[in-house]
N, C-alpha and C positions, 0 to 999 in steps of 0.2 A: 512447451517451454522446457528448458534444458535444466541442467544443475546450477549453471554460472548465473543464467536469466533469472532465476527463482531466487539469487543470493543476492543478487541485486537489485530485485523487485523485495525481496522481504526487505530490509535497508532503509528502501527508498520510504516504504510504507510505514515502516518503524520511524522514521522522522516526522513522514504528517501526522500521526498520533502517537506518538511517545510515552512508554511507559511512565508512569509517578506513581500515584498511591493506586492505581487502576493498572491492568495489563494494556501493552502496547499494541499498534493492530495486528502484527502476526501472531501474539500470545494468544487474542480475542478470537483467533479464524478466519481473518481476512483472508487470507493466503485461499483455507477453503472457500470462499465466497467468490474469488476470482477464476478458481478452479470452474466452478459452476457458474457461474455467469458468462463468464470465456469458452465455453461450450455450449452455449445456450443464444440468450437473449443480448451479449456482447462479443458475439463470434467477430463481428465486425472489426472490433479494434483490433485483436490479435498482434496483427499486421504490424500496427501502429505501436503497438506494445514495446512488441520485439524493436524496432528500428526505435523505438524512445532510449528504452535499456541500453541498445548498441550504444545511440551516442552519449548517455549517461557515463557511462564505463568507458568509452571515447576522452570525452570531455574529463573524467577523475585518469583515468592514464597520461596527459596532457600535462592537463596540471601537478599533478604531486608525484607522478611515476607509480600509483599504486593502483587497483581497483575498487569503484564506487565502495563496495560490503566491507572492506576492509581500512577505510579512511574515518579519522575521527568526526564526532557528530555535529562539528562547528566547520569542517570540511564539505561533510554531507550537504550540511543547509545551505553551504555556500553556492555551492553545485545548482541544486535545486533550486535557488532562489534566482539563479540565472535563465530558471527555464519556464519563469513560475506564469507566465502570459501566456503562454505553447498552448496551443489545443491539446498535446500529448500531458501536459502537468494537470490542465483542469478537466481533464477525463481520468487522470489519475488517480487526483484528487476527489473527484466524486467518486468511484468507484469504491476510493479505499473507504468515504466516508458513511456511503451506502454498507459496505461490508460490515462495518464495526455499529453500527446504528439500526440495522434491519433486523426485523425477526428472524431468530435464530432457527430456524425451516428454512432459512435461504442459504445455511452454507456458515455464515459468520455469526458476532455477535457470542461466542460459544457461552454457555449456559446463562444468557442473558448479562453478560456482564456490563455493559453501557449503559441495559436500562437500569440495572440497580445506582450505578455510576450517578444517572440526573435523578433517579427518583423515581422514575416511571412502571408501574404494576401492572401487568397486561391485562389481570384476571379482576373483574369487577370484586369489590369489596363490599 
C-alpha cells in the first residue's frame, strides 16, 4: 500500500471509530493490525482494498474537488455512508473493528486501550 492509500485508509478508519475521550482507530494501531493481517490471514482482500480506496478518493475528487484524507468529517461520513452496503465497507468495517478490539499481540488495540475503554481486564483478578 503506498503513501496516498494509507492517508486514505487511515481517514477512512478514523471515522468508523473516532476519537473522543478514547484514541481513534489509527491512534489505537489499527493501521498496524491491517499491516499484519493484510500479510497474513487477509492477504485476500488486498485487492479489494486497494480498488475500495481508489474509488473512495474517486468518489471525494467528484464530489468536492478534493481528496478523501483531506475532506471534512461530515464530508467523510458522507462518502462513506454511500458505500456503507459494499462488501468493500463491511470488510472494512470489520476489519477496522477487529483491529481496535483484539488482543493487542495481533498488531492493534495498542496498550490495550479499548479494553480499558469497556472495562474489560484480561488478567484474572
Amino acid at each position: 500500500m503506498d503513501a496516498s492509500q494509507r492517508a486514505i485508509l487511515t481517514a477512512a478508519i478514523d471515522r468508523l471509530i473516532p476519537a473522543d475521550d478514547f484514541p481513534s482507530a489509527s491512534e489505537a494501531g489499527v493501521l498496524n493490525y491491517f499491516d499484519r493481517i493484510l500479510a497474513t490471514d487477509a492477504a485476500e482482500f488486498m485487492p479489494a482494498l486497494r480498488d475500495g480506496l481508489a474509488k473512495l478518493e474517486l468518489a471525494a475528487q467528484n464530489a468536492y474537488g478534493h481528496g478523501f484524507a483531506v475532506l471534512s468529517p461530515d464530508d467523510q461520513d458522507g462518502l462513506l455512508r454511500a458505500i456503507e452496503t459494499t462488501p468493500f465497507f463491511q470488510r472494512l468495517l470489520s476489519l477496522t473493528a477487529e483491529g481496535f478490539y483484539a488482543d493487542p499481540a495481533n498488531g492493534g488495540n495498542k496498550d490495550g486501550v479499548s479494553w480499558r475503554m469497556i472495562g474489560y481486564k484480561p488478567d484474572p483478578v
